[in-house]
N, C-alpha and C positions, 0 to 999 in steps of 0.2 A: 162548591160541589167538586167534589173528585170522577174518578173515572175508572173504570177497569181498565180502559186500553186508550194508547195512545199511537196516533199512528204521523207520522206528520212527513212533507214532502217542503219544506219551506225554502224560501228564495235562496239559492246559494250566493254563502260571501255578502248580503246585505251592509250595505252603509246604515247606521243607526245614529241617533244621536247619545247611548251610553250616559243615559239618564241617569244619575246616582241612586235614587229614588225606586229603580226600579230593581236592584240588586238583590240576590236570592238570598235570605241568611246562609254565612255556610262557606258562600260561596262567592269567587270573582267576579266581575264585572265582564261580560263579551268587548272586546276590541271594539271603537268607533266601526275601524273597517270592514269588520269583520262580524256580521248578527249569528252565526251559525248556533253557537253554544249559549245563546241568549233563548233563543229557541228551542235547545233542548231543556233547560233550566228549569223556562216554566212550564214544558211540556211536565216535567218530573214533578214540578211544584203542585201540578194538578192530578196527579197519580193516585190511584189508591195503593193503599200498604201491600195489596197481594196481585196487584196492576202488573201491566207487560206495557213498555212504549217502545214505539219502531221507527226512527229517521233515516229518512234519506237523504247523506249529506255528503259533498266535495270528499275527496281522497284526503285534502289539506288538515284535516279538523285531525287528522288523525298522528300527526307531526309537528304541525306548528307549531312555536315556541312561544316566550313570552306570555301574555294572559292566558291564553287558549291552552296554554303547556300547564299553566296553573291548574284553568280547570279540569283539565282531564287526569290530573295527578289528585285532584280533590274528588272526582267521580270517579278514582280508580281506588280511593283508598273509604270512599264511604261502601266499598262494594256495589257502585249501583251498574256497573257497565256488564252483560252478561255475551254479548257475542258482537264479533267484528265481520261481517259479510263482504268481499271484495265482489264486485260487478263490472260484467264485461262495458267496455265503453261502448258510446251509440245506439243506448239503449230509449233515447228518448229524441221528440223531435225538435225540442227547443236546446237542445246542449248536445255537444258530443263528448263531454268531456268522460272521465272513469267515476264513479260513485259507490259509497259505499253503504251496506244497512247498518245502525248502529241501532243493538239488542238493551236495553236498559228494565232493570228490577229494580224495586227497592227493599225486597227482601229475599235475599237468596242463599240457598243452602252450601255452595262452595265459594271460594274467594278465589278460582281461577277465572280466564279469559277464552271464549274458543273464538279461533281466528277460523276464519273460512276464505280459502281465495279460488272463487268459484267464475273469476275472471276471464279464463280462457275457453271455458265451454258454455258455448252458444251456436244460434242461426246466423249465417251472414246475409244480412240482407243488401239490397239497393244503396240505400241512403241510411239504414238503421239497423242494427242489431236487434234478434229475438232471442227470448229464453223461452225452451219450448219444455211442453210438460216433466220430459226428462231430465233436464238439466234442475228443474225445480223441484222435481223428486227428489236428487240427488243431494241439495240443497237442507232441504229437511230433509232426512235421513242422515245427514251430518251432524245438524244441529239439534236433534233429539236424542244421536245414540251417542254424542259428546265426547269425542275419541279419538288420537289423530289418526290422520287417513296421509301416507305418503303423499305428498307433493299438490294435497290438498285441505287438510285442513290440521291444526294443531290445539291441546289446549293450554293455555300458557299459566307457568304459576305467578305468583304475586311477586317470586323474589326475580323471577325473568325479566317482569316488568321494572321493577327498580334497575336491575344490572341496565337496564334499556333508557335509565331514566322519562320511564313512563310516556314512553316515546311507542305507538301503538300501530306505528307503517308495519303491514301485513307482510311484505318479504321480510322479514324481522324475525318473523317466527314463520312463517311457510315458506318453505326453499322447495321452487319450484325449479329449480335451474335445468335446464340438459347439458349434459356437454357435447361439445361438436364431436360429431364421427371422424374418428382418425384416418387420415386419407394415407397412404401406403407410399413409401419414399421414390418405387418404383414408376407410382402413379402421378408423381411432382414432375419425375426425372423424362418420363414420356412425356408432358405437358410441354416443358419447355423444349426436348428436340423439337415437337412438331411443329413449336411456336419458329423455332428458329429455321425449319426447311419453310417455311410461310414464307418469313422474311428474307430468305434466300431468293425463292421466286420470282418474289416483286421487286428484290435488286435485281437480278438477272432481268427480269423484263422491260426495268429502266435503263437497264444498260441499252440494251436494245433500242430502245428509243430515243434516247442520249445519242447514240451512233448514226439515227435518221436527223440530227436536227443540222440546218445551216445557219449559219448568222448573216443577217440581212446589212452589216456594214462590216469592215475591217475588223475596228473594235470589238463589236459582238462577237465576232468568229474566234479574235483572239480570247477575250473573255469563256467562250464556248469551248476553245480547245484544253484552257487552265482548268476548268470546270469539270471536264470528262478526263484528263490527267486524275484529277483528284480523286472520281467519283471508281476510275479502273483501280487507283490503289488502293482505294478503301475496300471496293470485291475481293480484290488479292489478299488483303490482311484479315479481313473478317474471315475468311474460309481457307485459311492455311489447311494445307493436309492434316488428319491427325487433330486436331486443334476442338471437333465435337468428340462427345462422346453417346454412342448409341446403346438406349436403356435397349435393357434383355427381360425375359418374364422372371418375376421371383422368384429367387435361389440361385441364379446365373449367375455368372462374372459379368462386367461392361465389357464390350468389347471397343478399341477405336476402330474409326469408319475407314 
């Protein structure tokens, strides 16, 4: 018996024993270590011709090399994979790990990929992440109007996926990146004066305190007096006149102090 839909949620990364016997025409064999694509296999084997099936599986399935790399270059070239859904992590209570939806036809009208990495918008809960009606809205309404969406969704064509060697990691084709806000040289150069009047004060303060201390035997005193020797010339050299320079607001010249 076939099925119109498939939906499946099955144990991630399973050990299996990689039956020969149970291998899909067509197609390779899942990793002993590894049941993920075993799983989708026969989910698909039980498909009907104008069926939709829906896994949710490890980030991993979507990378891996070796067998797993086989089959997903075998499910990418029979056209059956139709959308790649990235999911925020902590979305469940037995795993925290990131998960993704993998979209599968077996008869589809284009031979592209839409990537969705809908990973970053959620609820932050307690102990678990939520996707609340909005994010799911957002969600479909991607994967229906099939289009890329800046820094969210793309649809990739078949020769992107070879350039990629069928290699199907979602920052791959969605570049989500931000770049760091540029912080202002003026804004560097005040950082560090102020850092360095800090550490002026709490040398001066030590000194201070340096100049209350006695040494309880000869020894000590002498050792105490090599000590504070040392500790007045290193005040003296760290703070030569002239030796900081004090930042001005932007467009100023430095002036020395």
């Amino acid at each position: 018996m076939n099925f119109d839909a498939v939906i499946s949620n099955p144990p991630y990364s399973l050990k299996w024993s990689a039956d020969p016997s149970m291998k899909i025409d067509g197609f390779a064999l899942a990793p002993k270590s590894k049941a993920d694509f075993q799983f989708v296999l026969e989910g698909m084997q039980r498909l009907d011709d104008d069926g939709v099936a829906a896994y949710v599986l490890p980030n991993g399935v979507l990378f891996r090399g070796n067998t797993e790399g086989e089959i997903r270059k075998q499910l990418i070239e029979h056209n059956y994979i139709d959308a790649v859904i990235g999911l925020p992590d902590k979305l469940f209570d037995v795993t925290g790990i990131q998960v993704i939806l993998l979209i599968l036809k077996k008869n589809r009208d284009t031979k592209d990929i839409l990537f969705i990495d809908a990973s970053k918008e959620f609820e932050k809960g307690k102990n678990k992440n939520f996707l609340r009606p909005e994010h799911i809205n957002k969600i479909l309404a991607a994967y229906h109007e099939r289009k890329d969406v800046a820094k969210y969704a793309h649809v990739a064509t078949l020769a992107e996926l070879e350039e990629n060697d069928f290699n199907m990691n979602i920052p791959r084709y969605v570049d989500t990146y931000e770049p760091e806000p540029q912080i202002p040289l003026t804004k560097i150069m005040q950082d560090i004066y102020d850092a360095d009047k800090e550490i002026e004060k709490h040398e001066r303060e030590l000194d201070k305190m340096f100049a209350d201390l006695v040494g309880t035997t000869p020894g000590a005193q002498l050792e105490l007096d090599a000590f504070r020797a040392f500790w007045s010339d290193h005040i003296k050299h760290r703070h030569k006149p002239g030796t900081p320079m004090k930042p001005t607001k932007r467009g100023e010249q430095l002036s020395l102090l």
